[in-house]
NUTOR-710348 format. One record per residue (C-alpha): residue number from 1; residue in three letters; x negated, y, z. Coordinates in nm, 4 decimals. Layout:
<nodes>
{node NUM "ALA" {X Y Z}}
...
</nodes>
This chain:
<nodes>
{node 1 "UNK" {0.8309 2.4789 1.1466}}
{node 2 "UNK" {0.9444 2.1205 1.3169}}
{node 3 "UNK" {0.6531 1.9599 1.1980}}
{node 4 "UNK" {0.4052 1.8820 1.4893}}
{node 5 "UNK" {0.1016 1.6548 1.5137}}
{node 6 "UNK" {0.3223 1.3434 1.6696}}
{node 7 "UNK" {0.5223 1.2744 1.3531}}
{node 8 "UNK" {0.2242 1.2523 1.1613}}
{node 9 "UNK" {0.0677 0.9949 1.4010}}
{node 10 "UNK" {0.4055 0.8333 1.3772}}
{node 11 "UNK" {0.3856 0.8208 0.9294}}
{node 12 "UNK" {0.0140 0.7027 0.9894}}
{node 13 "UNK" {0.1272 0.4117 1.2463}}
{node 14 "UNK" {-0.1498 0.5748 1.4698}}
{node 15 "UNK" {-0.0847 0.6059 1.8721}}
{node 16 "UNK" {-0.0339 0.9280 1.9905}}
{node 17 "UNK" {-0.1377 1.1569 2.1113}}
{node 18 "UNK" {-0.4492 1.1608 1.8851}}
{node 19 "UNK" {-0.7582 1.2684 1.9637}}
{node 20 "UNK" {-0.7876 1.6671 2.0691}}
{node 21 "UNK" {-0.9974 1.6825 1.7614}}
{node 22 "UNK" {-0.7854 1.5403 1.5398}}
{node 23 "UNK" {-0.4809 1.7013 1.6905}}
{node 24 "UNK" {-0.6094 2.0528 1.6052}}
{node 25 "UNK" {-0.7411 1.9753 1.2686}}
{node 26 "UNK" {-0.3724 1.7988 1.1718}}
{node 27 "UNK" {-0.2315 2.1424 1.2921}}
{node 28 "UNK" {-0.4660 2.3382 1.1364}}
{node 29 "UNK" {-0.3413 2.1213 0.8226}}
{node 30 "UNK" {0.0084 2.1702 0.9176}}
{node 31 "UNK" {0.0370 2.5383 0.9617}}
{node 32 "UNK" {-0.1990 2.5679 0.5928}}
{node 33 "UNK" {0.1169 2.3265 0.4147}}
{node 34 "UNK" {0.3625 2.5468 0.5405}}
{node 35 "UNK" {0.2005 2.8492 0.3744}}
{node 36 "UNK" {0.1141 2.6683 0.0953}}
{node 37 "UNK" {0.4732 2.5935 0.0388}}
{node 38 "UNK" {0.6250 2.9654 0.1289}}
{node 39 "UNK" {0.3765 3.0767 -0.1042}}
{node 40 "UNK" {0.4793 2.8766 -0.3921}}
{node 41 "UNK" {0.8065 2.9689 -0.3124}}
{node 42 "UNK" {0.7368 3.3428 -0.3199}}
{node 43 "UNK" {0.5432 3.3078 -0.6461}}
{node 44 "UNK" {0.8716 3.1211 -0.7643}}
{node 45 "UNK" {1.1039 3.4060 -0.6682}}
{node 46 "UNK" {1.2382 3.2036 -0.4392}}
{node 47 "UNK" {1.3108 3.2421 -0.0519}}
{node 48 "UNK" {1.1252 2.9748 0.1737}}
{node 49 "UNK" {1.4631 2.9804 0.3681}}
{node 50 "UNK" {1.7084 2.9228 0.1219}}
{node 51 "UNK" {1.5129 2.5815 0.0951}}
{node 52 "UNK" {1.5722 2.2561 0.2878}}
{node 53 "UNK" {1.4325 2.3030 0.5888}}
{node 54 "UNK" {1.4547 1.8914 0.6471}}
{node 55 "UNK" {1.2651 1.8450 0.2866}}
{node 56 "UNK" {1.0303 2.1080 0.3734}}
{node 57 "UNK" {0.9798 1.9197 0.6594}}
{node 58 "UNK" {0.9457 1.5590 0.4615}}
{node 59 "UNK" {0.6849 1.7297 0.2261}}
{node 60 "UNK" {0.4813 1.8816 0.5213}}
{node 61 "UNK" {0.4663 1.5311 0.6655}}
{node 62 "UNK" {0.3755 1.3669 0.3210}}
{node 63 "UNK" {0.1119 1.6028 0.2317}}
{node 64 "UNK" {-0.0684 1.6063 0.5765}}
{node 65 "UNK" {-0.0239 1.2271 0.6544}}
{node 66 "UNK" {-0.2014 1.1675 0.3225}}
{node 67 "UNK" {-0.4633 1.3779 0.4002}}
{node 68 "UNK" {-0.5233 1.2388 0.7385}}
{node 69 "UNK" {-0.5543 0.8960 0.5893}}
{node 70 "UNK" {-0.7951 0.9667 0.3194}}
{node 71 "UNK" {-1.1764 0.9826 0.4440}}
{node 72 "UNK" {-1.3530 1.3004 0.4023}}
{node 73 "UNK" {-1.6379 1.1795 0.1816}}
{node 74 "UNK" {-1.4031 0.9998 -0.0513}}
{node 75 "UNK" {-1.2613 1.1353 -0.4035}}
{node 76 "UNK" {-0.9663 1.0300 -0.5033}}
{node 77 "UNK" {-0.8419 1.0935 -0.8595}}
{node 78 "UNK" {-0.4725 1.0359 -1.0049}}
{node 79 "UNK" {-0.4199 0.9667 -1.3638}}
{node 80 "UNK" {-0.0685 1.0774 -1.5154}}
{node 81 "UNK" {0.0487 0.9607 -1.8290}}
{node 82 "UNK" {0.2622 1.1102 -2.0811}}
{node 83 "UNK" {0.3759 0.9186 -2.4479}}
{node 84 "UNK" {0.5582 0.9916 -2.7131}}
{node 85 "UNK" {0.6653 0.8395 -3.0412}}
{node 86 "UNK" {0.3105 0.6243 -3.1825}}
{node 87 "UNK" {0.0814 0.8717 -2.9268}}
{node 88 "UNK" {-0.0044 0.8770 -2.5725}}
{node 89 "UNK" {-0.2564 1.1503 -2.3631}}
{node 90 "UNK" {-0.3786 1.0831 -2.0378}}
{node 91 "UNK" {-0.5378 1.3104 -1.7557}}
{node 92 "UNK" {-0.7203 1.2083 -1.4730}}
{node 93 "UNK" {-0.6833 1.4288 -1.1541}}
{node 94 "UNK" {-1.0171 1.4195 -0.8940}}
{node 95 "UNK" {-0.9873 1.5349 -0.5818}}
{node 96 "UNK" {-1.2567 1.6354 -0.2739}}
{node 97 "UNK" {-1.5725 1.5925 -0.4737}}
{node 98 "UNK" {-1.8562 1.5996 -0.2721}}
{node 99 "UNK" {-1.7001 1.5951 0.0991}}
{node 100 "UNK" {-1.5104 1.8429 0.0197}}
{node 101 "UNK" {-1.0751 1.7502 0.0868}}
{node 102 "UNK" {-0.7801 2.0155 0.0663}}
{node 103 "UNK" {-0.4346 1.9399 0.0799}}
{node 104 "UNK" {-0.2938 1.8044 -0.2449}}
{node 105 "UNK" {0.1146 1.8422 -0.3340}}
{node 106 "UNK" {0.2207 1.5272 -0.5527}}
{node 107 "UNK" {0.4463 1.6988 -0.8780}}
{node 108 "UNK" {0.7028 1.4455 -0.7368}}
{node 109 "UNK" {0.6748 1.6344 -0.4096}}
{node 110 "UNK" {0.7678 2.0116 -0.5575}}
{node 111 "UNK" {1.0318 1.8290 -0.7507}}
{node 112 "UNK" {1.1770 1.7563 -0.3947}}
{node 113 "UNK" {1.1538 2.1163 -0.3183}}
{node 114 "UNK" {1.2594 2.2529 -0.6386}}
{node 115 "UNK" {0.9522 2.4458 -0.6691}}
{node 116 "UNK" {0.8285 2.2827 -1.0095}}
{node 117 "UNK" {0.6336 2.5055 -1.2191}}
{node 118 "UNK" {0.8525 2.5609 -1.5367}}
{node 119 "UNK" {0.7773 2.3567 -1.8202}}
{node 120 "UNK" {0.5878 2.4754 -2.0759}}
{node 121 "UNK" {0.7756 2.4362 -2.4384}}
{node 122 "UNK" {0.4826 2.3015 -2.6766}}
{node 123 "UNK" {0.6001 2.3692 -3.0428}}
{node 124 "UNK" {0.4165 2.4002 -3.3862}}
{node 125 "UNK" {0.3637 2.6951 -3.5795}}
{node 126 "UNK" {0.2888 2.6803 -3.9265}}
{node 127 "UNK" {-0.0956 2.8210 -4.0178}}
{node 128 "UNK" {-0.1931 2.9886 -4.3254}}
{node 129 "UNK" {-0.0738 3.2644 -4.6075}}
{node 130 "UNK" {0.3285 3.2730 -4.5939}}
{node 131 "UNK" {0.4888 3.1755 -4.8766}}
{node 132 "UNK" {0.6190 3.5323 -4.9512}}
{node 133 "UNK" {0.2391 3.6261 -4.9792}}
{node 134 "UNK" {0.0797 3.3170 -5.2342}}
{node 135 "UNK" {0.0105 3.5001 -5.5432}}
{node 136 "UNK" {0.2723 3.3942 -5.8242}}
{node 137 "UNK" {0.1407 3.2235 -6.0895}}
{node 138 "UNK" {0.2540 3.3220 -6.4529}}
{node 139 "UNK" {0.2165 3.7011 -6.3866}}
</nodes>
């Protein structure tokens, strides 16, 4: 854990040393990334120290900076979207509804890490009576 409350007064542009308030809730924020991440990780099968400790490090930074930065009453949504061929879908993301904030990892951000979920193979199956089972007509 490198991460301390400086660096993310230095990403924010902010003087430092912050306020004693803000300086425990941005470690508070800090130590909760961390575990977030190791327990992605674990749930991964993967070994928080066979990862990048300087990425790790990155992400931590990312993901508290942003949170720092966004106001507590606020809701911020993100809207990914995905076409193919003639189609298109959309989702919109919301985040802290009603005062309430957590710490958000962007996709991009696991990507970093190598801790992306696995991607999910959407295929069609074919619904109805197999062919082997239609009655034959002429019998």
């Amino acid at each position: 854990m490198a991460v301390n409350v400086g660096d993310i007064a230095t990403e924010l542009g902010r003087s430092t040393p912050p306020t004693a308030q803000q300086e425990q809730q941005w470690s508070g924020w800090i130590e909760r990334a961390y575990r977030t991440i190791a327990r992605r990780a674990e749930s991964l099968g993967r070994d928080m120290a066979s990862l990048d400790a300087m990425l790790v490090d990155d992400v931590v930074i990312y993901v508290v900076a942003r949170r720092a930065s966004q106001p507590a009453d606020g809701a911020e949504s993100i809207t990914e979207q995905a076409s193919v061929d003639d189609g298109s879908v959309s989702e919109t993301r919301r985040f802290g509804p009603k005062g309430y904030v957590d710490l958000f990892f962007l996709d991009q951000w696991w990507q970093m890490l190598g801790l992306s979920l696995p991607q999910s193979r959407i295929g069609s199956i074919r619904l109805g009576v197999p062919v082997w089972r239609t009655p034959r007509s002429g019998l």
